[in-house]
MIBAMI-313505 format. One line per 10 residues: number of its first residue (from 1); their letters; for each residue x, y, z of C-alpha. Coordinates in Angstrom, 3 decimals, m for minus. Example, Ala and Ser with C-alpha at 12.3 -4.5 7.8 and 13.67 -1.06 7.14 Angstrom:
1 = AS = 12.300 m4.500 7.800  13.670 m1.060 7.140 .
% end
This chain:
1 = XXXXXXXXXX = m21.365 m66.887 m28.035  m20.914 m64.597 m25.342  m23.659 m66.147 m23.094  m23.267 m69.626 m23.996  m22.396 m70.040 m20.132  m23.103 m68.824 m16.717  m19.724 m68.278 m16.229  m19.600 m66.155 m19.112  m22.776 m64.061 m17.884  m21.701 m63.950 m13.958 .
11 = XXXXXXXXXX = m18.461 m62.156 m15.700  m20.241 m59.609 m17.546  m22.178 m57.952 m15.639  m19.654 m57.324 m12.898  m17.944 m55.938 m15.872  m20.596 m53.352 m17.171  m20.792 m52.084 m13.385  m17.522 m52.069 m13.111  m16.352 m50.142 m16.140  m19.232 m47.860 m16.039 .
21 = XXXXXXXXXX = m17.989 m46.812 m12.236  m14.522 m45.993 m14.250  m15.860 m44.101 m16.541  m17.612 m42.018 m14.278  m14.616 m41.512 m12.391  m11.613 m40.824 m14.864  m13.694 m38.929 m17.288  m15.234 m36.327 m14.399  m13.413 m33.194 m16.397  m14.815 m34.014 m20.087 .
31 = XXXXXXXXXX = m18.297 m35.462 m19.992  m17.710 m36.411 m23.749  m15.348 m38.774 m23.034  m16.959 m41.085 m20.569  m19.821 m41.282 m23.557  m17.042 m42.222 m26.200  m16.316 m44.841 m23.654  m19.135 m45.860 m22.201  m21.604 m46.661 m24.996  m19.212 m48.935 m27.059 .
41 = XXXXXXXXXX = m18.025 m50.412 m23.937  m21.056 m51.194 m22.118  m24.596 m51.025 m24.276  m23.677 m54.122 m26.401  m23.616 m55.769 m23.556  m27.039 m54.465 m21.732  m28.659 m54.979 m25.641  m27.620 m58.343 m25.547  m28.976 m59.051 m22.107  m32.284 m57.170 m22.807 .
51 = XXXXXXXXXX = m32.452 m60.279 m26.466  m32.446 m62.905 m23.951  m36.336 m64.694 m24.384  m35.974 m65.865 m20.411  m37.256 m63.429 m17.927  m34.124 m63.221 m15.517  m31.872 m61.763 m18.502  m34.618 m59.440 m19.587  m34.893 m58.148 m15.603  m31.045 m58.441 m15.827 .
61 = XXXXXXXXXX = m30.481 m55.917 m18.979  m33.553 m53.455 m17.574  m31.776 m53.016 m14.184  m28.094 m52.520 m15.555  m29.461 m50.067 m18.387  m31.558 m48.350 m15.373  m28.114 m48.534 m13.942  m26.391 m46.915 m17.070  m28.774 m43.734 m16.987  m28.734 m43.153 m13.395 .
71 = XXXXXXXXXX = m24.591 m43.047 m13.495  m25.209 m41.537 m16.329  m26.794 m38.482 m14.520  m24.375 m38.477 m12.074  m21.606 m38.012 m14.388  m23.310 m34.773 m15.506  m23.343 m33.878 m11.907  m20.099 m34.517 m11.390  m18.941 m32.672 m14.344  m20.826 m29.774 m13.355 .
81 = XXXXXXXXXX = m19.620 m29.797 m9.983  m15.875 m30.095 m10.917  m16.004 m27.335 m13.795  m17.692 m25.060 m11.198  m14.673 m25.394 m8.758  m12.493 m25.369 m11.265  m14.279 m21.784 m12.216  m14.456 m20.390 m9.178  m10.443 m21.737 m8.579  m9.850 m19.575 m11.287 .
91 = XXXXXXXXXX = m11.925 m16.409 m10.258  m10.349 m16.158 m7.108  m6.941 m16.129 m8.161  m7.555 m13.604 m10.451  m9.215 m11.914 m7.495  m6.247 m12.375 m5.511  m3.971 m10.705 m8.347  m6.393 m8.118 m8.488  m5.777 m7.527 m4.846  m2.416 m8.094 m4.895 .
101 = XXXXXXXXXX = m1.656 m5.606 m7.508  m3.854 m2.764 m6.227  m2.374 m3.341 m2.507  1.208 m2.795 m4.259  0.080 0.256 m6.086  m1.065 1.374 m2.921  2.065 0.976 m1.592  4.111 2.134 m4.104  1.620 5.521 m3.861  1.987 5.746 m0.110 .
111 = XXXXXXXXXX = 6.292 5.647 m0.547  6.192 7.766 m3.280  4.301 10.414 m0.766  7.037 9.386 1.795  9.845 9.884 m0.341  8.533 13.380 m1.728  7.773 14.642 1.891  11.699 13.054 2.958  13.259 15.117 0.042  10.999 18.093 0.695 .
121 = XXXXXXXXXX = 11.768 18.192 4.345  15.160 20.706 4.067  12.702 23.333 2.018  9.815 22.692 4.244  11.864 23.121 7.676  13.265 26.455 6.032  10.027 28.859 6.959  10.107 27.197 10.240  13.980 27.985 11.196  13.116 31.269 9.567 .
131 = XXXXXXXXXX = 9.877 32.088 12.113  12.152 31.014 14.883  15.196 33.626 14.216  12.330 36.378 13.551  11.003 35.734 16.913  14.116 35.357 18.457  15.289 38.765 16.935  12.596 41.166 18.580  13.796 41.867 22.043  12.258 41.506 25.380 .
141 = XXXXXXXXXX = 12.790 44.487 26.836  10.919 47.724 26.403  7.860 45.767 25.930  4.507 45.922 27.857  3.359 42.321 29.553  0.668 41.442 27.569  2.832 42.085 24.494  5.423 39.576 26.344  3.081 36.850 26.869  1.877 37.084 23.342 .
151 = XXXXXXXXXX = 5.248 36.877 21.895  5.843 34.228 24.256  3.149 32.521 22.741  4.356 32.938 19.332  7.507 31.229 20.270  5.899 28.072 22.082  3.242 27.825 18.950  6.603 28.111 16.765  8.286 25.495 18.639  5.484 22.937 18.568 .
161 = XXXXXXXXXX = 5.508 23.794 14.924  8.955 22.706 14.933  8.742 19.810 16.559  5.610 18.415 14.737  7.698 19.444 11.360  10.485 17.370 12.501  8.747 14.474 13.655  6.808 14.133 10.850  9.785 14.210 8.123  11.455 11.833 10.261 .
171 = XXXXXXXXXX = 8.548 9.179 10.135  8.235 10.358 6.608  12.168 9.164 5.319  12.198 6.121 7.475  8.648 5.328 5.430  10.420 6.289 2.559  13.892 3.768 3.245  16.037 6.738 2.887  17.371 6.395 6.509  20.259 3.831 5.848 .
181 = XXXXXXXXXX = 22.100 3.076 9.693  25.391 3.906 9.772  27.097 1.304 11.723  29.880 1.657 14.508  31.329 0.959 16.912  31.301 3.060 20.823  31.882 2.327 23.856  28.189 1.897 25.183  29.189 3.211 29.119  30.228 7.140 27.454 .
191 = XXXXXXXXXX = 26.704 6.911 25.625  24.403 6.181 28.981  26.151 8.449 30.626  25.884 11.702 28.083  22.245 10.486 28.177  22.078 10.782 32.184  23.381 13.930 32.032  21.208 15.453 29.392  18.316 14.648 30.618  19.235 15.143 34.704 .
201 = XXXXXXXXXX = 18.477 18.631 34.503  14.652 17.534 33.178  14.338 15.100 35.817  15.735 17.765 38.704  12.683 19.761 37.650  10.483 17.510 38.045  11.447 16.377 41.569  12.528 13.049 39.954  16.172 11.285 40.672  17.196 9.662 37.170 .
211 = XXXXXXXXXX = 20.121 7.146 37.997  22.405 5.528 35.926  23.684 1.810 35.758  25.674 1.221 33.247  28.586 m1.271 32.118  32.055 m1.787 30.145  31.369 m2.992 26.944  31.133 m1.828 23.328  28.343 m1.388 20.590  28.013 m2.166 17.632 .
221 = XXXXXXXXXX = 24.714 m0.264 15.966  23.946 3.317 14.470  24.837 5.637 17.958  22.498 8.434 16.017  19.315 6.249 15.857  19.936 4.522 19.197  20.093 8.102 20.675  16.607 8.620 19.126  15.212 5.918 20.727  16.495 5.888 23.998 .
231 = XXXXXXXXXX = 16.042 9.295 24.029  12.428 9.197 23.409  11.747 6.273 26.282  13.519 8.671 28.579  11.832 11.943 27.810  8.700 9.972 28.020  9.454 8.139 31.045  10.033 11.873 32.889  7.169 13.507 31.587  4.649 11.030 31.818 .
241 = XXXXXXXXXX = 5.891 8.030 33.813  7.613 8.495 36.540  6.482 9.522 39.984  9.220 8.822 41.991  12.344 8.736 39.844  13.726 6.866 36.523  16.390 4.136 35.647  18.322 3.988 32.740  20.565 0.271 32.999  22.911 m1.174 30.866 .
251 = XXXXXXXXXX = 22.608 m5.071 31.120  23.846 m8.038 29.317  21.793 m10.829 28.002  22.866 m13.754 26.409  25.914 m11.967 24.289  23.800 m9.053 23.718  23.167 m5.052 25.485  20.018 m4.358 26.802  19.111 m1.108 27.319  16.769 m0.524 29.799 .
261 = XXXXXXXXXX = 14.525 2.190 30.822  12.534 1.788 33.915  9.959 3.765 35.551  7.417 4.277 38.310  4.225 5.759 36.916  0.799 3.667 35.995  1.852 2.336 32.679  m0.520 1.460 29.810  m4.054 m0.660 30.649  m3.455 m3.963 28.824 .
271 = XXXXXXXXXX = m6.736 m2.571 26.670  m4.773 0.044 25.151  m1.356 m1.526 24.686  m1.398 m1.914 20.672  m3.584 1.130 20.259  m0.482 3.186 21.725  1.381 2.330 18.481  m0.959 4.102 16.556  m0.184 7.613 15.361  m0.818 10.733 17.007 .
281 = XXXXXXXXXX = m2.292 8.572 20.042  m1.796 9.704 23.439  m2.979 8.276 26.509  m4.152 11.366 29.359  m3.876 13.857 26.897  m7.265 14.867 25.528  m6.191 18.748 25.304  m3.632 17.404 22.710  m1.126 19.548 24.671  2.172 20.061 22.670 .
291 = XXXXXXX = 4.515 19.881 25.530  3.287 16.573 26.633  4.476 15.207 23.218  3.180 14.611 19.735  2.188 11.060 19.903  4.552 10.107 17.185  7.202 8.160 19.914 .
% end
């Protein structure tokens, strides 16, 4: 009854193609669906096509069921492509939680070092304080030069000890979060100019003029951290930077303090300019000479 027109036929196959296409599509993730649905949906009609005694039907049903295998292949190529992606989908994010997990355990190791070298630092700054008052104890005179220098010696090794002991505890408690700011508020003009005259004398050695401009207006911020760091661009900045003299300025910009230190020396070659905030890395300094710093800035 089916094909008791041409109308009838001109609508079915359209139809097979055009369900077949579906199938492929919708049932990409389970290949065992698009046969539940395929077969019932779409051989009855090929079968009936192929029954037809006339020629065209019989060429009709051989190219739609040559049609029915070859999307039948590509549904298994589809399936196999999609369950691959969805495979590899998977791997790498249990790759990434691999990852993810051993770069926090990492993490958590490298604090844990932090925090044990921050709450060791009193006892490990003890033998250190202890060397210094021993050296400071024996006395200068009644002894022979050589004896002097060597001594003297002992005393610049012991300071550079210090120093290196104190830098590295510091680094080691900020690593560790233990440093916690305590904020206040000063009047910014009294701290540039304690600055200028701490480090004046350093500069006066050095044939260097360190001048001051500074400014009424308070801070808000921890004064003993902000000491650090300004402290550290200025003993750098006399040491190492400056060849005719050094600025420290207090500016405003846009509701804010700058602070400013300014220098004359050769700066840093654009090459090296995020290699310098490495550790221990010094720029001129090959000797790794204590009393040009420790590279920790």
């Amino acid at each position: 009854l089916l094909y008791s027109t041409p109308a009838m036929e001109l609508l079915l196959v359209p139809l097979i193609l055009l369900l077949t296409i579906a199938a492929v599509i919708s049932a990409i993730s389970y290949i065992a669906v698009y046969y539940a649905f395929v077969i019932p949906a779409t051989v009855p009609g090929v079968v009936m096509l192929l029954l037809e005694p006339d020629t065209l039907h019989l060429m009709t049903g051989t190219a739609y069921l040559c049609f029915l295998i070859m999307m039948s292949r590509f549904a298994h190529v589809l399936h196999r492509s999609f369950m691959t992606s969805i495979r590899l989908r998977f791997e790498n994010a249990d790759l990434i939680g691999a990852l993810r997990r051993e770069k926090n355990a990492a993490i958590d190791a490298n604090l844990a070092k932090s925090r044990f070298l921050a709450a060791a630092s009193h006892d490990l700054r003890q033998p250190v304080h202890a060397l210094r008052l021993f050296i400071e104890s024996f006395p200068m005179q009644g002894l022979r030069p050589e004896q002097r220098e060597t001594l003297a010696q002992i005393r610049q090794s012991a300071d550079s000890m210090g120093l290196l002991f104190d830098a590295l505890m510091d680094m080691s408690r900020l690593d560790a979060g233990v440093v916690e700011p305590v904020i206040e508020r000063f009047e910014i003009a009294s701290f540039a100019t304690r600055l200028h005259r701490e480090f004046r004398p350093q500069a006066d050695a050095r044939g260097l003029e360190l001048r001051l401009r500074t400014l009424n207006a308070t801070a808000r911020t921890d004064p003993v951290l902000l000491n650090r760091i300004v402290s550290n661009l200025l003993s750098n900045a006399i040491r190492h930077g400056a060849r005719q003299g050094v600025l420290l300025a207090l500016r405003r910009r846009q509701g804010h303090i700058a602070i400013e230190v300014w220098d004359t020396g050769n700066g840093i070659p654009e090459s090296l300019q995020q290699t310098v905030f490495e550790e221990f890395f010094q720029i001129g300094n090959p000797e790794r000479d204590r009393e040009q710093g420790l590279g920790l800035g």
